[in-house]
N, C-alpha and C positions, 0 to 999 in steps of 0.2 A: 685464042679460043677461051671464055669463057670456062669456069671451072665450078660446076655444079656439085659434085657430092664430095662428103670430107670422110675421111674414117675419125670412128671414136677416137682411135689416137692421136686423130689428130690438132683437135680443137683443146679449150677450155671454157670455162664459168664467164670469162668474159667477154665471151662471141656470140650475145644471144642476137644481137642483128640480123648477123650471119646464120648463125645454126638453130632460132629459136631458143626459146630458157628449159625446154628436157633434152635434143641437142648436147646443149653449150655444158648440161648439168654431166649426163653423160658421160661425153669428152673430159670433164674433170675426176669423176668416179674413178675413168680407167687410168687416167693422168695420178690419180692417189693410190692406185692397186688394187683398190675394190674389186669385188667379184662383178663383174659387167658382164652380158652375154655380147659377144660380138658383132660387130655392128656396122651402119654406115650412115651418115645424114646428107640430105637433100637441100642444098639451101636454101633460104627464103627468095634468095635471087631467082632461083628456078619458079616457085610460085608468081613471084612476079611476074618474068617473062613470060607464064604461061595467059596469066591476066592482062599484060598488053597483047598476045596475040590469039588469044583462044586455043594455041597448039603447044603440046608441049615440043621443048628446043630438040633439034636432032640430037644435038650434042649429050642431052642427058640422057638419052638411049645408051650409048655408045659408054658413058663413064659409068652407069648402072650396071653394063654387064662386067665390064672392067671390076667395079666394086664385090657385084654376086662372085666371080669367080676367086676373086683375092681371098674371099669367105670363104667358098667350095674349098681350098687350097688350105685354108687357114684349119680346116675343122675337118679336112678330110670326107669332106658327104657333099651330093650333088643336091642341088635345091627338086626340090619334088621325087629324086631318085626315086625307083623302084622296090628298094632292098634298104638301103639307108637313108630315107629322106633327111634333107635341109629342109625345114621350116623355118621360117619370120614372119614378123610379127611388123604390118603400117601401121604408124601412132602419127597423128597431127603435135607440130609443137613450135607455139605463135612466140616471138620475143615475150610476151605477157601472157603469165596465165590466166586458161581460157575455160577452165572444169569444163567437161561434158559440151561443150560447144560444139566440137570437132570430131573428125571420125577417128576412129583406130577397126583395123582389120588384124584377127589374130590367125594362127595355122595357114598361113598362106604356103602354098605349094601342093597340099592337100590333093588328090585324085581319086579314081575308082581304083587306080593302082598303086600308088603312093599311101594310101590307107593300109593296104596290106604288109608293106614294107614296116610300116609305124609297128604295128600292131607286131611283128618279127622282132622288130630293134626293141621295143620296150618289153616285149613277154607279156603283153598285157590288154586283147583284143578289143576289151570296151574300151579303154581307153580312148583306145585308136579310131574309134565309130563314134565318141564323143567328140572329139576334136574334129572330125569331118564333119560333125552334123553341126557346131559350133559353127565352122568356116562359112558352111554356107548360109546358117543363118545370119551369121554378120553379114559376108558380104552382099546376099540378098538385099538385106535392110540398107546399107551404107552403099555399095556401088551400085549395083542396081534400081536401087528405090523402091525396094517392093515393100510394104506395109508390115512391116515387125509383129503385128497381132497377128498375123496370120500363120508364122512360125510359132509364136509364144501360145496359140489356141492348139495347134498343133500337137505341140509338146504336155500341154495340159491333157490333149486328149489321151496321149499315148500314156499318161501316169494312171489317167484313170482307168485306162481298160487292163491295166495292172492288178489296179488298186492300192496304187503307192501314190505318196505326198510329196516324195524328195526328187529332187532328179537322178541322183546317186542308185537312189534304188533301180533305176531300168540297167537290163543285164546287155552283154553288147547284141543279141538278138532282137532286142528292143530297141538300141539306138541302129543296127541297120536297118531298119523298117522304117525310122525317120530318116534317116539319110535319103531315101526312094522318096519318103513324104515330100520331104523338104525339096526335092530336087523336080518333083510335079508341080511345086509351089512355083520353083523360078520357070518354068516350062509355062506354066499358063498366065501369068502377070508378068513375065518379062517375054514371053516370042523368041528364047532362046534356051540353049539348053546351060545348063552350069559350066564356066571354062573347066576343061581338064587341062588346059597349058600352063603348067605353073608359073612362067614367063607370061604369059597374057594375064595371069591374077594378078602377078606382082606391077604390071605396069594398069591397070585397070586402076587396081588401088591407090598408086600412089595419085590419079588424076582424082580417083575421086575424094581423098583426103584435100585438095589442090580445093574441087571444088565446093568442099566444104566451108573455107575458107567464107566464099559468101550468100552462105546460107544464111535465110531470114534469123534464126536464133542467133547464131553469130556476129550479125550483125546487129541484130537490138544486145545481145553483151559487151559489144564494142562501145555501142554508143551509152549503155548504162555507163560502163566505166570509164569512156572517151578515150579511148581506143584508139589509134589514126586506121583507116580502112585498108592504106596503099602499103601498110607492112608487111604482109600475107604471111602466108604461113611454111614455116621448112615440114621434111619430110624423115623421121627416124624407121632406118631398117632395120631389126633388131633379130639374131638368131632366138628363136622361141626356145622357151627354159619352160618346164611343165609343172604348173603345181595341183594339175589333175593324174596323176601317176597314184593315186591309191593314199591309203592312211597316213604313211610318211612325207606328204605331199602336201602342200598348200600354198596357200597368197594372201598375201596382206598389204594394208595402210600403216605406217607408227607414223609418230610424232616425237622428237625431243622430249616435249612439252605438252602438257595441255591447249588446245587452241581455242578451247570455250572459256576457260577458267584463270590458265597461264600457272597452273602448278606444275612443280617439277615432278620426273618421274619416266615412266614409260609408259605411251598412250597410244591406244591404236586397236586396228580388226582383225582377222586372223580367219580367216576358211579353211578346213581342211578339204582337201579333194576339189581343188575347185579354180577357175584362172580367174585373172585380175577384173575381170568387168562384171564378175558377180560381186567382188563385193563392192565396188562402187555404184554398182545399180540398186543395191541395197535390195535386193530381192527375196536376199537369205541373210537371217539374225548370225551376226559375229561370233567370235570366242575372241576375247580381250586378248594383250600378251605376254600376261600373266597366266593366262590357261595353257596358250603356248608353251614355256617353261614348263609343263608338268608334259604337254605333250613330244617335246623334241626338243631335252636342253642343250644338245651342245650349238643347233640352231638359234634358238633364241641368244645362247651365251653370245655368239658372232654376230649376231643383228646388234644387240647392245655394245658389243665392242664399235660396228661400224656407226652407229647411231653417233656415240659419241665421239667420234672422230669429226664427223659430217659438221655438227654443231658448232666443235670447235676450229673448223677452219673455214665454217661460212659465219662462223659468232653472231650465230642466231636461230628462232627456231627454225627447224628443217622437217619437209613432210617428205617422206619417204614410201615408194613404193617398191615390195619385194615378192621374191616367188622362194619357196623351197622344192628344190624337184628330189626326192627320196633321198633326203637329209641335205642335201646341199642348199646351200645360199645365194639366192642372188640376186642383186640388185637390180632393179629393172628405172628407176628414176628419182631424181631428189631432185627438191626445188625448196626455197624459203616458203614453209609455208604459211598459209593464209591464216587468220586469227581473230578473234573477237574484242570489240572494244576491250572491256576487263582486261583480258591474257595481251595487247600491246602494252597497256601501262604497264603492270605487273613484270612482263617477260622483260621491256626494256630496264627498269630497276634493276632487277635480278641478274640481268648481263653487266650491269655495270658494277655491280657489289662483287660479281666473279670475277673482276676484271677483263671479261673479253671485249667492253664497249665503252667509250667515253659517255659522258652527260652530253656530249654533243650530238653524238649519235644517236645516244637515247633518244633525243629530243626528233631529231629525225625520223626516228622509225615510229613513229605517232603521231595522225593527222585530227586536223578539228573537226574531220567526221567522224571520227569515230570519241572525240571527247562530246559530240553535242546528243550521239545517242546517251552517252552515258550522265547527260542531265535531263534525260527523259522521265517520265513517271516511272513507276513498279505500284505492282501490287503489294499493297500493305498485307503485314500482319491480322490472321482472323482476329476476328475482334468481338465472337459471340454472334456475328449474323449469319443467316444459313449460307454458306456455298455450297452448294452441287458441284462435288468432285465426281469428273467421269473416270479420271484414269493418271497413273504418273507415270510418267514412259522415261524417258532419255532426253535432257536437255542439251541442245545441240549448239543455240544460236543466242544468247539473252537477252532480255526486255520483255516489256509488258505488252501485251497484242490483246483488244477485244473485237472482234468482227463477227458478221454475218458468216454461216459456214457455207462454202462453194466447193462445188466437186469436179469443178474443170476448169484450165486455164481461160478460158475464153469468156464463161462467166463471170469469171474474177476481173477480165481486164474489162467487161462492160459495169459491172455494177461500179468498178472505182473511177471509173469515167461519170458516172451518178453521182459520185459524191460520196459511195456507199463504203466503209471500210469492213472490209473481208478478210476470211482465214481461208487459205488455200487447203482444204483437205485430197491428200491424197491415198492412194496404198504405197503407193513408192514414186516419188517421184523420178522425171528423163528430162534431158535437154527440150523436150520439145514444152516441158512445164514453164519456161522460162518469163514469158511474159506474164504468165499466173503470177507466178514468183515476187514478179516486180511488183503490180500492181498491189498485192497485198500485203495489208502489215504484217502478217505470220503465215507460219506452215508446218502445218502437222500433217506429219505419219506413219500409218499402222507399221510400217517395215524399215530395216536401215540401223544403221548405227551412226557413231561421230564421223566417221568416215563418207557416211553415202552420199550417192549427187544432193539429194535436198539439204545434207548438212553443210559439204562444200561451198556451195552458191549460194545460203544463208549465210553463212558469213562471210563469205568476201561481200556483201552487199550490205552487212549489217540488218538483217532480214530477223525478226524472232522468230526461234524455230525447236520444234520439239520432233521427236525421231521413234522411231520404235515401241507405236506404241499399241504394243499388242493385243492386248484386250479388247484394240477397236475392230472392229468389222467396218470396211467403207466399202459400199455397193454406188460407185460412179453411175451405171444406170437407174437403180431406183434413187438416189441422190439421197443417202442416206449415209448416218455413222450412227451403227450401235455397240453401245457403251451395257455394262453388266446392271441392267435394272429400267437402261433410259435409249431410249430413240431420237436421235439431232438429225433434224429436216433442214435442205438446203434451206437457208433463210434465218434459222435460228441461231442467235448470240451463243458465241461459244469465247474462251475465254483463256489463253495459254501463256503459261510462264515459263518462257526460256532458260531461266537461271535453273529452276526447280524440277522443271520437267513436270510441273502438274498442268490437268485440263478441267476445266470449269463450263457446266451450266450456265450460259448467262454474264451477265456483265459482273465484274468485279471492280470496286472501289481502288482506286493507285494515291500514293504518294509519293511525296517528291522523295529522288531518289538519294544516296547519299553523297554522290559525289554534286549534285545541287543543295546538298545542306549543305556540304565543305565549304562550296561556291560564295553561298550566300551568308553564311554564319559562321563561317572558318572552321580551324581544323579539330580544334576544342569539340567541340561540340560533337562534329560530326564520327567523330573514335567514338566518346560518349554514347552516342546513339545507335553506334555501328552494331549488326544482328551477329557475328561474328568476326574471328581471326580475318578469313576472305577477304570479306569487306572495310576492314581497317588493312589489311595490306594493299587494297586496290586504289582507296583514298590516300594513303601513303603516297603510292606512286606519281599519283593524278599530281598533290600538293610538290612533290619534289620536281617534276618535269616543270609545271607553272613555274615554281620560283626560279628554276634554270633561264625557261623564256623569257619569262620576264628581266632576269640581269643581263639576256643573251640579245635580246631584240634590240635593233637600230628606231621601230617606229613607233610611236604613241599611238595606245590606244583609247579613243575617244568612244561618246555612245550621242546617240541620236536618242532626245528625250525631251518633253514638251511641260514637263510641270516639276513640282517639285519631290513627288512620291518617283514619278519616274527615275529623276536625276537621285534619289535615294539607293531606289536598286540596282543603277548603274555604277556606283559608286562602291556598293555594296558585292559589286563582281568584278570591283578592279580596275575600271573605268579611271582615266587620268582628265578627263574635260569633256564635257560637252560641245560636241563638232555641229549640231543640228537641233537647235531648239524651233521649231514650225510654228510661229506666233499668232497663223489663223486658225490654230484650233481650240486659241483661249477667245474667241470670238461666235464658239457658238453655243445649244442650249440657249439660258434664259440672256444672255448677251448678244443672240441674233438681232432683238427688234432693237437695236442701239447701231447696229451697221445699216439694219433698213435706214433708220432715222438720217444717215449722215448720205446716203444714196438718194433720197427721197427729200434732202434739202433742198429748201425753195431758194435761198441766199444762204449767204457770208456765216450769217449772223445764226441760223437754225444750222449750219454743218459747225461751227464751231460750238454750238452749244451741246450738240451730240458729240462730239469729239470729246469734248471737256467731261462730259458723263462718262466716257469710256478711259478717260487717263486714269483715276483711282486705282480701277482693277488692273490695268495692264500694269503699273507700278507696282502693286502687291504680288502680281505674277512675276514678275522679275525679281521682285524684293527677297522671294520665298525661295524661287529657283538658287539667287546666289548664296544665300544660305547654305542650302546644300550644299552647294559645289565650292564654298570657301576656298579660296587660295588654289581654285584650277580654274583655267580656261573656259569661257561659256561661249558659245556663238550663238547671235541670237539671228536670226533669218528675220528682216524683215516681211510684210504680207508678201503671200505670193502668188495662191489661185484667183482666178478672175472673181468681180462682185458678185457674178450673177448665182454663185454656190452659197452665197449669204442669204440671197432670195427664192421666193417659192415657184414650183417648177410653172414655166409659161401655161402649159397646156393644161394643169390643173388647175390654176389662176383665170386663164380664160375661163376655164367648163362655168367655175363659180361665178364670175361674172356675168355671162350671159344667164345662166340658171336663175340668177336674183333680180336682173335687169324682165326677165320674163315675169317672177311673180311679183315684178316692183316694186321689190324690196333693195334697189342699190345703194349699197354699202360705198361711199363715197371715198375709204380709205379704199377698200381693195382696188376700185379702177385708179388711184393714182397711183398704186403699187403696181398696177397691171401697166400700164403708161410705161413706168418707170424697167420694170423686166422686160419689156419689148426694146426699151432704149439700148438699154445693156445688153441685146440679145446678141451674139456672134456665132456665124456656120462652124468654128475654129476657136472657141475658146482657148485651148490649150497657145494657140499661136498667137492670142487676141492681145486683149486689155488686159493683163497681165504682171506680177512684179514690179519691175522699177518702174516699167509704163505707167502703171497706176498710179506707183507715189508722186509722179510726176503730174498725172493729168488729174488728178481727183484732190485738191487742196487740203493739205492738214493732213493724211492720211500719216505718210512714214513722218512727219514731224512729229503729231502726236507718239506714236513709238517709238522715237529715237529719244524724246523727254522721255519718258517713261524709262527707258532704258537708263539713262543719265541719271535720274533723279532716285531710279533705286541702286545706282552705285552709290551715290550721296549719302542716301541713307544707312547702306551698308558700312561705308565706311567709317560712318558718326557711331555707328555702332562697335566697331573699332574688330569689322571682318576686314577680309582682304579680298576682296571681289575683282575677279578679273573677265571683265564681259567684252566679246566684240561684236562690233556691228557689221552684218552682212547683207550685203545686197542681190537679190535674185533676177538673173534673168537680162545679166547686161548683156549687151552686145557691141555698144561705141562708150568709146573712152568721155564720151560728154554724158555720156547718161551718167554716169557712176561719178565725173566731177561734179554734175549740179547735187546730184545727193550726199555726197562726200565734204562740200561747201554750205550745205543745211546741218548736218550733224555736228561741223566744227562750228557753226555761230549757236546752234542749242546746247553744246556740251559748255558754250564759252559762259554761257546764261546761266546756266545750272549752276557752273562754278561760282560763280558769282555768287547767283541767289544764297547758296547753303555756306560758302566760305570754304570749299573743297577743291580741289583741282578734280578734275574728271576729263581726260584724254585715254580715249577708247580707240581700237585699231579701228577700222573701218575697212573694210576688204568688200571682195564679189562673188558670187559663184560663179564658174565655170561650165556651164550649161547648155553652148549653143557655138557649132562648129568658128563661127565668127568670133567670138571670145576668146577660142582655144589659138584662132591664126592670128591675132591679134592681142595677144598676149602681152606681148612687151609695150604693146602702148597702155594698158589695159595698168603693166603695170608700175606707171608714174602716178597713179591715185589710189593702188590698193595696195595694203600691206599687208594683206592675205590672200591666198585664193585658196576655195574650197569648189572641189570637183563635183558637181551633182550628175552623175551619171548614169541614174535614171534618165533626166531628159535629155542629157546630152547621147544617148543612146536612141534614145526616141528622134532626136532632131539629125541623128547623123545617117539614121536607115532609114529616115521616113516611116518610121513606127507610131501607129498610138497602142500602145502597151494595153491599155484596155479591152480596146477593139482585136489585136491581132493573135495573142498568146489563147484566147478560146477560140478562133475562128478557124487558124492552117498553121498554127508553129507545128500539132502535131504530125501535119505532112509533110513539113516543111525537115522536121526529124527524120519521117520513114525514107524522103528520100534524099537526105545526104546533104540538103539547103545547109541546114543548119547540125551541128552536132552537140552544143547545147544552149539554151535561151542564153542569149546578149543581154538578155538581165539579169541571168541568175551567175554569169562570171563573165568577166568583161572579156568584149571583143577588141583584142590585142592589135590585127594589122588596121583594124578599123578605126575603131573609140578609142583605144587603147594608142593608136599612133598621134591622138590630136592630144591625148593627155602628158606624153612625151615634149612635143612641138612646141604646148603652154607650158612644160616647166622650164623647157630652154630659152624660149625666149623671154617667159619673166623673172628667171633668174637671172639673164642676160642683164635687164633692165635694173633689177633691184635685186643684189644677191642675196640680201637679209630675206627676202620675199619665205611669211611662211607657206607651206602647203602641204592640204587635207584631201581628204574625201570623205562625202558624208551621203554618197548611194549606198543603197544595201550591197551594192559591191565590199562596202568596207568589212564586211562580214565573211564576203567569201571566199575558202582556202586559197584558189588559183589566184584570185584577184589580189588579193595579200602581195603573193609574191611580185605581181607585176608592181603594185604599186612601191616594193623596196625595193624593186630593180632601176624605175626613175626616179628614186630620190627625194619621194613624198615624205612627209616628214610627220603625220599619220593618219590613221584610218578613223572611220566614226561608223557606227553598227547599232541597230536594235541592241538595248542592255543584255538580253537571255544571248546573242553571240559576241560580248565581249570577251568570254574567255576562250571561244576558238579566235577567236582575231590575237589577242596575245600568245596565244600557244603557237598557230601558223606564222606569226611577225616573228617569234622567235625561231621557228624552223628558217624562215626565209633568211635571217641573218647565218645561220650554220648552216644551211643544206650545201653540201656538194654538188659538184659540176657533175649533171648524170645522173646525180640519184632520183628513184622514181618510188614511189610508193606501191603503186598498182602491182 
């Protein structure tokens, strides 16, 4: 029989499969001594099971009540009793954390009669009419489905026929009045009455945490983060600890750490009188845990003890959640927590200087997303020009965000589908904000601290985001935010700094940030310029993890770059060779009508004498390129789009021709251009006359560029650089295509030689582009002496994609429902593309074990793709230059990462 639920005692920290990562954290708490309230977990197995048959298994009936009574027995009180109620507390908790995703149901066992019991055991009648009117509003909203405004309008009503602001302030006569409210509510939207069985809440609940699991938010937080769907979720029972019990009472978030900034110290929210989903709902402004200390030190003193215990035996930072129930302590969950670009570079440093982490680790615990936010712009320093400051709240999430303001998720995710980039305003933001979230570059709001759901999910996403900021008034129906002086209409540019916590009228001016100076102009400089301490510790970090990667990595990082300012700034961020130089984009502007000319040749004698016009410049263009890139690798791509991108589009060509053939005016050039675009036309370009085809079928074409190529190594080398160029061929598919061009380049490089008195012997290699290439490989390679991955098209050719056509048309359905879980362009598809780019290196290395090999898709840029490609043995990547340095920071994770380790 299957074995569904674990007691706390009985897991640890590295059972999150099993028991989910609050679980597994948990089980380690009480494993360390911690004050844990007692407990039980649900495994993820059981969620499973429930997902392949839509029932839950008998078996977890049966080990449930087994679990509740070992409880009952443990603590002496019967769950929902009479006279001494057992309460607990359903919390969802996925192997990965899922902030506000998931359900939690608290005061479970709660009754008409079991209130009375409460209100006996604590001395304390509101209380006890709080925590019932609590229960049902959760579980209304979570197991039932009834519409959460409808309580929360509720409970506004009942403040104000007080004429109180607080919830605190209604006496327990006021909350039994809602208790009847609330319970009319599940009566007329749910067609039944509230359970009084506190057996039937607690098994209610845990299905409906089960079903949460996949819920539409949940599932686009899955797929933001890539997520697998079939992990589901375990199930934590937890005896309920009260930090609604009166003044000496509260709940909080800490932190180790900083997790905006990564300073050390003690960070975090603090409620008094109040349970834990106020303050993650951010409903109600905090008190820091520093305020705490004045209010209840010898609490605070034992948070800080356990604080530091926590850190130093997960050696790292730890977010914690706690309750004080009338002076007591208690731990309700810890997990690593989440953090903002800045606080990982910073924090990992700082753990290494403490000695609790190696540089390997470091390097680990900091991914190329979160280094490529932090080469994003900022807003500059004022500079004299007006800004309209509306407000400075609480900086939650950092970066620079200017967008149109939107007051609901739904318009946020239409207008970024526009094109349009927005600021998500809220008053506070819920789980159900989530696609707002995404879609927008920032989020501001009026309510909350570092702690609330919108600060959470801001930064695990790298999201800028600002919190608390009170001065605003946001009216979601009138679709406004007013600011002290100023009115912001949905639509109007608003303008937030997450570092700072300020809000701006209007667009503000950004500069590049500092860790893009360090990037780009080194470390000199970038101290020099740094605006404080902060930021010269943060570029500190940034520079010592790089120099780590970089000693640490197995693969070379190359850039994908087409001139010679390009291959500057590549070079300039660390770039070691150019993997991708695309030779047909020195072919257009005022050098198009010189391709017409050689397309539109009558004979021999008119394509060679266009040909010959166009050697000069393509020789300067190579001449220039290896300049730059002296003494590294260059690859040059021979041509490779079809001709007909040289020429003017058919159907405009036509219009013009018939238009002038009417007022008889024909232009005798244009109909042989028109002639000639009709020749060249194909339903298929991309599959057409293309690459090596061309050099093959259009005479002189790659000869002239592969002289050109030749001739400015010549010249480089008379100049007495060290130019290292190779020649590559696009779009083989048979091992003859690639020998007739392979046996042209050796009789022109033999010429060259010649002519200048230099030896010039260039690799000659192919890309890798087309499933046939990839299974044919080892014949592939007896003529190349490189292969470079272009998977781009080999992605296109291997799904029957045109990338053009299908990422606007249905990748986004193709996302909603579960096709895809993220574009096969934007990280390569491993059992697919990814299995032909395996097959090509074993068989060409079979063939040729010197054989080098690249990649030069924008895959080379991307984290996951990194790793796949140093797990076959690529030898390296090639990236747009601005992600060169996440490609070096990830090449170096991929050589240290652990077996298991997971970022997310």
């Amino acid at each position: 029989m299957a074995r569904y639920v674990k007691d706390f005692s009985e897991g640890d920290k590295d059972q999150k499969d099993l028991l989910g990562g609050k679980g597994a954290n948990l089980a380690e708490m009480t494993r360390l001594g911690l004050p844990v309230p007692p407990g039980f977990t649900i495994t993820t197995e059981a969620c499973r099971a429930y997902m392949r048959t839509g029932a839950v298994p008998a078996e977890l009936r049966v080990e449930v009540t087994m679990a509740v009574r070992h409880l009952e027995d443990q603590l002496g009180r019967r769950l929902g009793d009479f006279h001494e109620p057992l309460l607990v507390s359903v919390r969802s908790g996925a192997k990965f954390s899922m902030p506000g995703m998931m359900e939690t149901v608290l005061n479970v066992g709660l009754n008409d009669a079991s209130v009375q019991g409460l209100a006996e055991l604590s001395g304390d009648e509101r209380f006890a009419w709080d925590s019932y009117r609590r229960l049902i509003q959760m579980f209304g909203r979570t197991v039932l489905d009834i519409d959460g405004d409808l309580f929360a309008d509720a409970l506004d009503k009942a403040k104000a026929a007080r004429g109180v602001t607080a919830d605190v302030d209604l006496d327990a006569a006021d909350l039994r009045t809602l208790v009847d409210t609330y319970k009319q509510i599940v009566r007329d939207e749910s067609g039944r009455e509230f359970p009084q069985h506190p057996r039937e809440q607690l098994d209610m609940a845990i299905v409906a945490v089960f079903d949460s699991w996949g819920t539409e938010r949940a599932q686009l937080y899955r797929r933001k983060e890539r997520i697998p769907d079939d992990l589901g979720t375990a199930v934590n029972v937890c005896t309920m600890v009260f930090g609604n019990l009166g003044p000496t009472s509260g709940t909080g978030v800490a932190f180790t750490r900083d997790p905006a900034s990564g300073r050390t110290g003690e960070f975090g929210d603090y409620l008094v009188n109040a349970q834990g989903e106020d303050v993650v709902a951010g409903i109600r402004n905090t008190l820091s845990l520093a305020d705490l200390e004045d209010v209840d030190p010898a609490a605070h003193a034992e948070l800080l003890q356990a604080m530091r215990r926590l850190e130093t035996h997960y050696r790292d930072l730890c977010d914690i959640e706690f309750t004080i129930e009338r002076g007591k302590l208690w731990m309700l969950q810890t997990r690593v927590g989440k953090r903002t670009a800045p606080a990982a570079f910073r924090i990992a440093c700082q753990l290494v200087d403490e000695h609790l982490i190696t540089m390997d680790e470091a390097l680990s615990r900091v991914t190329g997303a979160q280094l490529s936010q932090l080469q994003f712009p900022q807003f500059g320093a004022a500079d004299g020009t007006d800004r309209v400051l509306l407000t400075k709240a609480m900086p939650a999430s950092p970066g620079a965000a200017v967008g149109m303001a939107v007051f609901d998720p739904a318009t946020a995710q239409q207008w970024a589908s526009e094109g349009k980039d927005v600021i998500l305003v809220r008053r506070e933001t819920n789980p159900d904000d989530l696609g707002g979230m995404i879609a927008a570059v920032g989020v501001l709001t009026a309510r909350g601290g570092k702690t609330s759901h919108a600060a959470v999910v801001a930064r695990g996403m790298g999201r800028t985001c600002v919190v608390g900021a009170e001065e605003l008034v946001v009216d979601s129906t009138a679709r406004t935010m007013t600011a002290p002086g100023h009115t912001v209409t949905e639509g109007d540019v608003i303008a937030i700094d997450g570092t700072t916590g300020e809000v701006f009228l209007g667009d503000v001016p950004v500069v590049p940030s500092p860790v893009q100076r360090y990037l780009e102009d080194g470390l000199d400089v970038a101290l020099a310029e740094a605006p404080d301490d902060e930021t010269r510790d943060l570029v500190r970090a940034v520079h010592r993890i790089l120099e780590h990667a970089d000693s640490t990595r197995r693969l070379r990082v190359h850039a994908n770059a087409d001139t010679a300012e390009d291959a500057l700034r590549a070079r300039s961020l660390g770039a070691e060779g150019i993997g991708l130089c695309r030779t047909e984009h020195m072919f257009l502007g005022e050098r198009r009508v010189l391709v017409e000319r050689v397309v539109l040749a009558a004979d021999d004698a008119e394509r060679t004498a266009a040909l010959d016009a166009l050697l000069p410049l393509q020789r300067q263009d190579f001449t220039d390129l290896l300049a730059e890139m002296d003494g590294l690798p260059t690859t040059i791509r021979l041509i490779d789009p079809p001709l007909h991108e040289f020429l003017p589009d058919l159907t405009e060509l036509s219009v013009r021709v018939a238009l002038a053939a009417e007022r008889g005016k024909v232009d005798e050039r244009d109909v042989t251009l028109l002639a000639a675009v009709r020749r060249m036309h194909e339903a298929n370009p991309m599959l057409g006359l293309r690459g090596v085809r061309l050099g093959l079928v259009v005479p002189g074409l790659f000869d002239l560029q592969i002289r050109a190529i030749a001739e400015a190594v010549a010249a480089r080398l008379a100049a007495g650089g060290h130019p290292h160029a190779e020649i590559m061929v696009p779009l083989v598919a048979s091992v003859q295509e690639l020998r007739l061009v392979r046996e042209r380049a050796l009789t022109i490089m033999a010429a060259v030689s010649a002519e200048h008195g230099v030896t010039v012997d260039l690799p000659v290699g192919c890309m890798i582009e087309l499933p046939r290439a990839a299974l044919t490989a080892d014949r592939l390679a007896t003529q190349a002496q490189f292969f470079s991955f272009g998977t781009n098209d080999l992605t296109q050719t291997t799904w029957g994609f045109s990338r053009d056509d299908v990422e606007g048309a249905f990748f986004s359905q193709y996302t909603a429902n579960g096709v895809l879980t993220v574009s096969p362009f934007e990280t390569i598809d491993v059992r697919g593309v990814g299995e032909l780019v395996k097959v090509a290196v074993e068989r060409g290395r079979a063939t040729r074990p010197d054989l080098t090999l690249g990649v030069c898709g924008e895959h080379g840029g991307d984290p996951e793709s990194i790793r796949f490609f140093d797990s076959v043995g690529l030898d390296y990547v090639s990236c747009s230059p601005f992600r060169v340095p996440v490609a070096r920071l990830e090449a170096g994770r991929a050589a240290v990462e652990h077996d298991g380790a997971d970022a997310r």
